[in-house]
N, C-alpha and C positions, 0 to 999 in steps of 0.2 A: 239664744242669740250670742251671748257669751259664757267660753268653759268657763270662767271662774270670776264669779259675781263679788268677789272682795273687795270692799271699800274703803278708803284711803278718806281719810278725814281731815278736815283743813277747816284752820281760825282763821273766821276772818275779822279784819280790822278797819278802823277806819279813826283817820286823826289819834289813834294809839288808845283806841279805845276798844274793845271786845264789843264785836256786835252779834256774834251767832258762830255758828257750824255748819259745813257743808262736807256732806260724804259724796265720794264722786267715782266711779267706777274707773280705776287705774287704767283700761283697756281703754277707753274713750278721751282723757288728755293726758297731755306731758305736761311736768309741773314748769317747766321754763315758760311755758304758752298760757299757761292755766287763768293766770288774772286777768288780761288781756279783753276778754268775753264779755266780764261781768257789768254790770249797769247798775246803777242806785238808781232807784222810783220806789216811792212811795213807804223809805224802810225797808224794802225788800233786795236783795242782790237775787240776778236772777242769770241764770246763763242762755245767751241768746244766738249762740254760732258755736257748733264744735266739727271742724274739717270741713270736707266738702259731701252734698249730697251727690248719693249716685240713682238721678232720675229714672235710668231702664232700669233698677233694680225696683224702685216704689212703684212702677207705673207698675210691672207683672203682679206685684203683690197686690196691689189694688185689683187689679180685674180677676187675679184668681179670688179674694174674698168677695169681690162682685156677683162672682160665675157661684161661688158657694153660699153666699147669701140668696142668691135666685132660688138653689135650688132648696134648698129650705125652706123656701117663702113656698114653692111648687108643692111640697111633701107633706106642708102645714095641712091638717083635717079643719083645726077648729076656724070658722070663720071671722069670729072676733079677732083671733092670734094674726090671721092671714091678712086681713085689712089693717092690724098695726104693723106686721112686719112689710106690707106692700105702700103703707105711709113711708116709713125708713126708706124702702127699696128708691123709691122715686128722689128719695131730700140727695140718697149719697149719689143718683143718675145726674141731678140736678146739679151736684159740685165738679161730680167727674165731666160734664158740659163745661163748667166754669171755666176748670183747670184746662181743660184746649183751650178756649177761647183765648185764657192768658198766655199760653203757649206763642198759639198763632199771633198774638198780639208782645207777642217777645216781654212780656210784664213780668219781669224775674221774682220781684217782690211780690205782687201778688199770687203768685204761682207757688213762691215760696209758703206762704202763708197758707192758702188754700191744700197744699201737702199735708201741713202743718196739723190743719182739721180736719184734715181728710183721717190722717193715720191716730188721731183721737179718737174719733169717733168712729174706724173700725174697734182701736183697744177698748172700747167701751163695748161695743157690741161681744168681746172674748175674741177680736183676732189678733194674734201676736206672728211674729216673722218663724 
């Protein structure tokens, strides 16, 4: 995804007190923008917007891991294997349903979010871009 995976490390602070470290791939912010993002909940800072998404780019990659999860689910022998990867097959049909509907229903946020776990839960399965 990116030629050169080097991380840029940043203190962070709060009320002038050291609360943690965060490494952050130089490629993905500017440091002028960089604070900006971040939330407190829970003790945690958490980065929750970086740029803008480019949706024809997720949508093709979702349907190509779709089209290749299929077919994998098709090539599976063992039947145990084939009925846990055709459970999956139907939960990601069932988001990739969600995410139109949000669509159609102009629901940014939840569109957003549903991306969000959509592209989790292919890296979980081993798809990466």
């Amino acid at each position: 995804m990116f030629t050169d995976a080097t991380l840029k490390k940043y203190n962070i602070s709060e009320k002038n007190k050291y609360i943690g470290k965060l490494e952050v791939n130089d490629n993905l912010v500017i440091t002028a923008k960089f604070i900006h993002p971040l939330v407190r909940e829970a003790g945690i800072k958490k980065v929750i917007k970086i740029g803008d998404r480019n949706y024809e780019k997720l949508n093709q990659y979702i349907i190509s891991c779709l089209k290749d999860y299929y077919n994998r689910l098709m090539n599976t022998t063992s039947s145990t294997e084939q009925n846990r990867m055709l459970k999956t097959y139907n939960h990601l049909y069932d988001m990739w349903r969600d995410l139109h509907n949000h669509k159609k229903g102009n629901n940014i946020v939840e569109m957003d979010k549903t991306y969000d776990l959509f592209s989790y839960e292919l890296y979980v399965l081993g798809y990466t871009e």
